[in-house]
C-alpha positions as CSV (number, residue, x, y, z in Angstrom):
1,X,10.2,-9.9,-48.3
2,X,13.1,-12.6,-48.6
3,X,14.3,-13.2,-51.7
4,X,14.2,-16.9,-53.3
5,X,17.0,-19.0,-54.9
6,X,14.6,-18.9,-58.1
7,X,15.0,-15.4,-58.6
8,X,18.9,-15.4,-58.2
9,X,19.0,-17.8,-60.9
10,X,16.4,-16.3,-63.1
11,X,18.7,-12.7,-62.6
12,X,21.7,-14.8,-63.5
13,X,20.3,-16.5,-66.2
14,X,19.4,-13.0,-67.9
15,X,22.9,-11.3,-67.9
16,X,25.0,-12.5,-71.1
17,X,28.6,-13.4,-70.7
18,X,31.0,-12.5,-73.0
19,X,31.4,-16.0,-75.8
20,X,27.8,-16.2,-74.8
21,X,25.2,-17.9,-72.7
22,X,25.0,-17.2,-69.6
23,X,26.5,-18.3,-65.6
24,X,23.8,-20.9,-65.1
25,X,23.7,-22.2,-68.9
26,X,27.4,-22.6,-68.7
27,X,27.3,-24.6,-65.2
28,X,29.9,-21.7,-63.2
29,X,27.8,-21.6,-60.3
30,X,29.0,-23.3,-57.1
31,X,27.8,-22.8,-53.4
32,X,24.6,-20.7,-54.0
33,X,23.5,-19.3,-50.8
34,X,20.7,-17.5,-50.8
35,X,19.8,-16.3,-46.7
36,X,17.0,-13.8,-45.8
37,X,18.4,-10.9,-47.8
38,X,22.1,-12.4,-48.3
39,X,23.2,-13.8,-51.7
40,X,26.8,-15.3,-51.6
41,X,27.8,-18.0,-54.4
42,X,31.1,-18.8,-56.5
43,X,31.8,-18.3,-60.1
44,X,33.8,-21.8,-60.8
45,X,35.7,-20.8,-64.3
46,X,37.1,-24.1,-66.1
47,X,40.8,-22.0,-66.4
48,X,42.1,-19.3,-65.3
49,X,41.9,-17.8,-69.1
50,X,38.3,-17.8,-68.6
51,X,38.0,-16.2,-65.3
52,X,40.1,-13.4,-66.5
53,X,37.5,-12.9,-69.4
54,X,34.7,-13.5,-67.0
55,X,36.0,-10.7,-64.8
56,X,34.2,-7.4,-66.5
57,X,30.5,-9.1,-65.7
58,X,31.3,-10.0,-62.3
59,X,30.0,-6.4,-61.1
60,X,27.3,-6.7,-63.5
61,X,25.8,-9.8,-61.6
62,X,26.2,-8.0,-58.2
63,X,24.2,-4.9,-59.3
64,X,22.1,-6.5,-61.0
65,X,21.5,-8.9,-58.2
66,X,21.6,-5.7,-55.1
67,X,18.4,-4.0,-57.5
68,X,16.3,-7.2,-56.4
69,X,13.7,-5.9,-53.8
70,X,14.7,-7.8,-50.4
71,X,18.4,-8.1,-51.3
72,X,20.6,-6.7,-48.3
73,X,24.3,-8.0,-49.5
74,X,25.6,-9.8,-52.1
75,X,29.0,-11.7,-52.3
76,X,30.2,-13.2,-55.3
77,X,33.8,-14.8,-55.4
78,X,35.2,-15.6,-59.0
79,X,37.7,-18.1,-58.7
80,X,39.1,-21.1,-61.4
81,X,38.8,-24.8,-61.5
82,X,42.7,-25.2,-62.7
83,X,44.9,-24.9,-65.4
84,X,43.5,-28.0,-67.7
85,X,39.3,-27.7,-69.2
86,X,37.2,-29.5,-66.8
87,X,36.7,-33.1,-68.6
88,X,33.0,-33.4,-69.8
89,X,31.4,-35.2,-72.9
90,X,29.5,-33.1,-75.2
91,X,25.7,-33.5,-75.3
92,X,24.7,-36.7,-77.8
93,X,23.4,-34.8,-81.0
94,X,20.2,-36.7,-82.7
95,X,19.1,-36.2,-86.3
96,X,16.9,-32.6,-86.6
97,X,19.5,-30.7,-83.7
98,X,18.4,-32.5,-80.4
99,X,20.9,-32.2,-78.0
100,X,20.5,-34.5,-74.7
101,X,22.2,-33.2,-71.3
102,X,21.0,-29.7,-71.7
103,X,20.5,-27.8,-68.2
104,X,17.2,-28.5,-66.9
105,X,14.2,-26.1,-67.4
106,X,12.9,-23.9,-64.1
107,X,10.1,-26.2,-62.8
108,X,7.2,-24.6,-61.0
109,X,4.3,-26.1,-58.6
110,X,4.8,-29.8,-57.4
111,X,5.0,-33.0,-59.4
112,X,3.5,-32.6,-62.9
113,X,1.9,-35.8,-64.8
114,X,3.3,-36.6,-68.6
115,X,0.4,-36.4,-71.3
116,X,-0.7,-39.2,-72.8
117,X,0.6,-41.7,-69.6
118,X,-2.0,-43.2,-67.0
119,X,0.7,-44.8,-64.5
120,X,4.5,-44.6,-63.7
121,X,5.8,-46.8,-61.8
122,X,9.7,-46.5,-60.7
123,X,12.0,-49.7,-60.2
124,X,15.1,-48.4,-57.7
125,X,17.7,-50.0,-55.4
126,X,19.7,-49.2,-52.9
127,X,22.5,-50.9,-54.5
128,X,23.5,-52.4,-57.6
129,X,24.1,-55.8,-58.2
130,X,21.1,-56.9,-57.2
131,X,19.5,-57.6,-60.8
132,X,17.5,-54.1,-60.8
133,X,17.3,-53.4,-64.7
134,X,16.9,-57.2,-65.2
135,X,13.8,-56.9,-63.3
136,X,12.4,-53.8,-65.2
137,X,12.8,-54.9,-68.7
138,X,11.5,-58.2,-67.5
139,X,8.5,-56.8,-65.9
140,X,7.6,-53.9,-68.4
141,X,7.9,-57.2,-71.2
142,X,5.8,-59.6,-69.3
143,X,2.8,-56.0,-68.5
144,X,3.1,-56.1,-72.7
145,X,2.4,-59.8,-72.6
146,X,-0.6,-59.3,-70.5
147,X,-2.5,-56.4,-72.8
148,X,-0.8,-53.8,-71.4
149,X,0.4,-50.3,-73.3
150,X,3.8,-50.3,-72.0
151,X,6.7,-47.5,-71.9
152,X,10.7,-48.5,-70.4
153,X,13.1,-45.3,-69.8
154,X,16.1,-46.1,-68.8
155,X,17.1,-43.4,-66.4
156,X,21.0,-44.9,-65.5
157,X,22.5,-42.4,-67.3
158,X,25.7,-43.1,-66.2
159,X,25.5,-47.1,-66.5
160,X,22.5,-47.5,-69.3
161,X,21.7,-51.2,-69.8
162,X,18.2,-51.6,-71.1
163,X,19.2,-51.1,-74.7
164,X,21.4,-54.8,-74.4
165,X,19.1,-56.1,-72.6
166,X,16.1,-55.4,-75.2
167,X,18.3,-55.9,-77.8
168,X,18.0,-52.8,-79.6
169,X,20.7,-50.5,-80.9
170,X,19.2,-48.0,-83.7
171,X,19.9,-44.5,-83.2
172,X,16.5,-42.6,-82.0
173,X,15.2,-39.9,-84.8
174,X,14.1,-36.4,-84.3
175,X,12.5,-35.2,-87.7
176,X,11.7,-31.7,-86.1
177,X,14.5,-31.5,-83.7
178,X,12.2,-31.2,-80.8
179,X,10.6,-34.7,-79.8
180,X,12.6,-37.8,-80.3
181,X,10.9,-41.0,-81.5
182,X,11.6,-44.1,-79.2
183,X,12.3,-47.0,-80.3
184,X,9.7,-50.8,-80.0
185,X,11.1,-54.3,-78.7
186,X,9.3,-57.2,-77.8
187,X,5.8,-54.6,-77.6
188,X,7.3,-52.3,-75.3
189,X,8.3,-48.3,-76.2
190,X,12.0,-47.9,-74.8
191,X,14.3,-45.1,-74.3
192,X,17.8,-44.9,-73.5
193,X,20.8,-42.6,-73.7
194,X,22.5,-45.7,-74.1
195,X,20.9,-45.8,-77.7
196,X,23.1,-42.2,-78.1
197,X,26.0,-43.7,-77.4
198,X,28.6,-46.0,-79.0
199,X,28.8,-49.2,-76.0
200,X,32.5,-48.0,-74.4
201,X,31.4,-44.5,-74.1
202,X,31.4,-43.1,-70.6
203,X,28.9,-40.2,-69.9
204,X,30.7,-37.2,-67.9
205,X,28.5,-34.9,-66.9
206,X,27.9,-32.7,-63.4
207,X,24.4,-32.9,-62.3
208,X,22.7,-30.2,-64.2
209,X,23.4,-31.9,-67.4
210,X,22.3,-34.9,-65.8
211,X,18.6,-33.7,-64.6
212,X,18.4,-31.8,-68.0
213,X,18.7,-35.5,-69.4
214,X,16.3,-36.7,-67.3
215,X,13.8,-33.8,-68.4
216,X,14.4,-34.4,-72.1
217,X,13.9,-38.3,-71.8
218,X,10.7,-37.9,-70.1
219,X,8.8,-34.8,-71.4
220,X,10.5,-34.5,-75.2
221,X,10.3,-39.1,-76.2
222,X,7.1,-39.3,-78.2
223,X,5.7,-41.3,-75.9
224,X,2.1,-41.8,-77.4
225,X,-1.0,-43.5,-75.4
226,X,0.4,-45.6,-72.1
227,X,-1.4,-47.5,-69.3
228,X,1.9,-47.5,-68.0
229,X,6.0,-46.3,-68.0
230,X,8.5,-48.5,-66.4
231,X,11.4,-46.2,-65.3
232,X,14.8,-47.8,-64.7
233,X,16.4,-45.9,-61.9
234,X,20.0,-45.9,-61.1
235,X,21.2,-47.4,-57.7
236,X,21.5,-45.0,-54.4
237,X,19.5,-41.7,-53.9
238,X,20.9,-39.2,-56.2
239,X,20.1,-36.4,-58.3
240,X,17.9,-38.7,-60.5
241,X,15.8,-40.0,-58.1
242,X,15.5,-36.5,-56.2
243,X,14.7,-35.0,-59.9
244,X,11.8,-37.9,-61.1
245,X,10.3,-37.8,-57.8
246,X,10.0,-34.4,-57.2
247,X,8.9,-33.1,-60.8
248,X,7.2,-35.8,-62.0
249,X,3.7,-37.8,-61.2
250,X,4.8,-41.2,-59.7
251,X,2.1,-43.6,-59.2
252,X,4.7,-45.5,-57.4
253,X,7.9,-47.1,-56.6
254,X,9.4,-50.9,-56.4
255,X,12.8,-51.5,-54.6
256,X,14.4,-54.6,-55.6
257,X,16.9,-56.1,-53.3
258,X,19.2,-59.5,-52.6
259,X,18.1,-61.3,-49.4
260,X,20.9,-60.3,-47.6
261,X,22.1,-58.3,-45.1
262,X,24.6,-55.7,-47.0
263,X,21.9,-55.7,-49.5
264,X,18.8,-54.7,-46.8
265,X,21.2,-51.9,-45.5
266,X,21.1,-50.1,-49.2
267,X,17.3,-50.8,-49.7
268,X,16.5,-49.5,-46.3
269,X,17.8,-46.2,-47.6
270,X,15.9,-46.7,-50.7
271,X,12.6,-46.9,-48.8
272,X,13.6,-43.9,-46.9
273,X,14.4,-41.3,-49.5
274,X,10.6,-42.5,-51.3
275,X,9.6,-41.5,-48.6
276,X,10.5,-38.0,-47.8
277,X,10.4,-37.8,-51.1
278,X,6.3,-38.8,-50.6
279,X,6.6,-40.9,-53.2
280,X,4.1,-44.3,-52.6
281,X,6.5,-47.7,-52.3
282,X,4.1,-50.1,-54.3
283,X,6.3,-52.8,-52.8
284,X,9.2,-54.8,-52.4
285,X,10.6,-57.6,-55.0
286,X,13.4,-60.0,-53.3
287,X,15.3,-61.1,-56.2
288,X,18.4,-64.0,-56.1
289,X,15.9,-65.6,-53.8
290,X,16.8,-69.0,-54.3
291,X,19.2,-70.9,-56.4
292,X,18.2,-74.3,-58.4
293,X,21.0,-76.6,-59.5
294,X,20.4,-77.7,-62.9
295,X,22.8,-81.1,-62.3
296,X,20.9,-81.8,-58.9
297,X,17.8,-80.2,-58.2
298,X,19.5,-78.7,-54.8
299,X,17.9,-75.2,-54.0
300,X,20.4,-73.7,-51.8
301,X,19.8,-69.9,-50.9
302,X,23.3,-68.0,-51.9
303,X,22.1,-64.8,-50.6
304,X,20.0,-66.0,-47.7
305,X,16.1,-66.0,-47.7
306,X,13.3,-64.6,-46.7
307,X,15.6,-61.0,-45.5
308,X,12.9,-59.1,-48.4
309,X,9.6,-60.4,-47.5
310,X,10.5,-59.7,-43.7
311,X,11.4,-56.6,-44.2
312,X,8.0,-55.9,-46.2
313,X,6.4,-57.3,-43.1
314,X,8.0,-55.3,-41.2
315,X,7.2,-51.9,-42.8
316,X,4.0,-53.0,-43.9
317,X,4.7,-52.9,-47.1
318,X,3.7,-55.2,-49.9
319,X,5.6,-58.0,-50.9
320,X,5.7,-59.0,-54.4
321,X,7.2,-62.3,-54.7
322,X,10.3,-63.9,-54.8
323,X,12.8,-64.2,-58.1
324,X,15.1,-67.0,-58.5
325,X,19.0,-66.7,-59.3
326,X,18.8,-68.4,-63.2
327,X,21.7,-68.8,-65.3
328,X,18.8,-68.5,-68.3
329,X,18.0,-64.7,-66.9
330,X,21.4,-63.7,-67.8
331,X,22.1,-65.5,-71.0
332,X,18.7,-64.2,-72.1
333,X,19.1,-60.4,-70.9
334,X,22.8,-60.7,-73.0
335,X,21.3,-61.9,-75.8
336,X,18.6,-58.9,-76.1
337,X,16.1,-61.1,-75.5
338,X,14.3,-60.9,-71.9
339,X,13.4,-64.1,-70.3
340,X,10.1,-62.9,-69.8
341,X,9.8,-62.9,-73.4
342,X,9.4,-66.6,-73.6
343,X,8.7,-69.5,-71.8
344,X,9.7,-72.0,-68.7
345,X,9.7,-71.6,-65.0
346,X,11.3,-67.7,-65.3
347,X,9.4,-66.5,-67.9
348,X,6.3,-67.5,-65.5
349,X,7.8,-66.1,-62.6
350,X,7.8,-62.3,-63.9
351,X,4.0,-63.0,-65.9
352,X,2.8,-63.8,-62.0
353,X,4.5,-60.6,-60.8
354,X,2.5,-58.3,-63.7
355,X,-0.1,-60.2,-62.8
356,X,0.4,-59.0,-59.1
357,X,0.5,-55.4,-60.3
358,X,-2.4,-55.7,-62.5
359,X,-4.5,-57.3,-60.1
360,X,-3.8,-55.0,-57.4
361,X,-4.5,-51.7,-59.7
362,X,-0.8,-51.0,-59.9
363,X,-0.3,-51.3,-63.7
């Protein structure tokens, strides 16, 4: 019988290292190949100090790893990253002992559904720039407008924006250092790791630390009772997106792109990875659509027109409207204050596109 990539890791994860934890809690693992029988990988040390102290377990692992039924050979190559610690920003620390970017727990079975949450919808991109978090704090405010029970994660962990935009900035609690409480704006229950962060703080992590993020945001936020959870992605097809859609219960996913071309190339890619991924598009927004001059009246179309909904057409996918370019949008979204939250042309604009969701059994 083969042996899986799962049972490496579970071996590795049971073998203490001397100044504790273990390979795969420390993130030394690099290249794991794991071939019919074969096991070959790299033990990445952050100096060569380390590698030298690592040295005494390395024949450890490989017995332990050769007693595994189905194992044939094993090669494991010690080596270090260079002279100087690898640069990486400790895990944010919340009241109670929380620590966010711990390494991901072993998942087993297929997408699993989050108590308490009927729907979960994802807003991604192919690019950025093309007013993606704009849309999902606008759209998860006008769903809380409309009756809904509405959740926001933002899941840019490297670029958060949603706590700005919502205008919040407390620091989340954790009285028992196992859930964290999120925080409420304009009746919608938000989560950020922005909200861990002071604003010019950069977030360095590898992408362990990022999908154990992920996991802690979703399954460890006191979510309570939602019809549904609006999750800001971050742009492209990374480990996120790979991590939410294949551990986690989507109802669906939204792609917003620009009009034009360069734009159209990114979201194409978008659509595809939902879709290996099997992960339902619920359809396609076209934002920058149009631009009104506020001296004039001219509507000139700064990105093009009409690339989104023909796209849609093309794929036969649904297409969920069209947003304009609006100074107000961005002085509003600065200020903490969505434009949906209020009134005027915009405001309407994003109530008809919950209304679209709604109506359609989306949300």
């Amino acid at each position: 019988m083969a042996i899986s990539r799962d049972e490496v890791i579970v071996v590795l994860q049971g073998i203490a290292l001397e100044g504790g934890g273990n390979l795969v809690s420390r993130d030394l693992v690099r290249a794991l190949s794991v071939e019919g029988g074969s096991v070959r990988f790299v033990i990445e040390a952050a100096t060569p100090q380390e590698a030298q102290g690592l040295a005494p377990s390395q024949p450890v692992i490989e017995a332990a790893l050769r007693a595994l039924p189905g194992v044939t050979s094993v090669q494991v190559v010690l080596t270090a990253h260079g002279p100087a610690a690898r640069p990486a920003a400790p895990p944010p620390n919340l009241g109670g002992g929380v620590k966010i970017g711990q390494h991901p727990t072993p998942h087993q079975g297929g997408p699993a559904r989050i108590s308490g949450i009927e729907r979960i919808i994802a807003v991604g991109s192919g690019k950025g720039g093309v007013g993606k978090s704009t849309v999902a704090s606008n759209l998860a405010v006008a769903l809380a407008r409309q009756g809904r029970r509405v959740g926001l994660l933002d899941a840019d962990i490297y670029g958060p924006s949603q706590p700005r935009m919502m205008g919040v900035s407390k620091r989340p609690a954790s009285p028992d250092g196992k859930t964290i409480e999120p925080l409420i704006a304009h009746g919608v229950t938000m989560m950020s790791i922005g909200l861990m962060l002071r604003d010019d703080e950069a977030v360095i992590w590898r992408g362990p630390m990022l999908m154990g993020a992920l996991q802690q945001l979703l399954t460890q936020v006191a979510w309570g009772q939602l019809d549904i959870l609006i999750i800001d992605l971050p742009p492209g097809t990374g480990d996120v997106q790979l991590t939410l859609c294949q551990r986690t219960h989507l109802t669906g996913a939204i792609v917003v792109s620009t009009p034009q071309d360069v734009a159209l190339l990114d979201a194409r890619k978008a659509l595809d990875m939902f879709q290996k991924l099997k992960t339902p598009v619920l359809g396609l927004i076209e934002n920058m659509s149009t631009y009104i001059c506020p001296n004039c009246g001219h509507e000139a179309h700064l990105f093009g027109h009409g690339g989104v909904a023909a796209e849609a057409a093309r794929l036969n996918l649904p297409f969920l409207g069209e947003l304009p370019l609006d100074l107000a949008v961005r002085v509003a979204g600065d200020a903490g204050t969505p434009i949906a939250a209020g009134e005027g042309p915009m405001a309407q604009a994003y109530m008809a596109l919950a209304a679209r969701l709604v109506t359609g059994g989306m949300a």
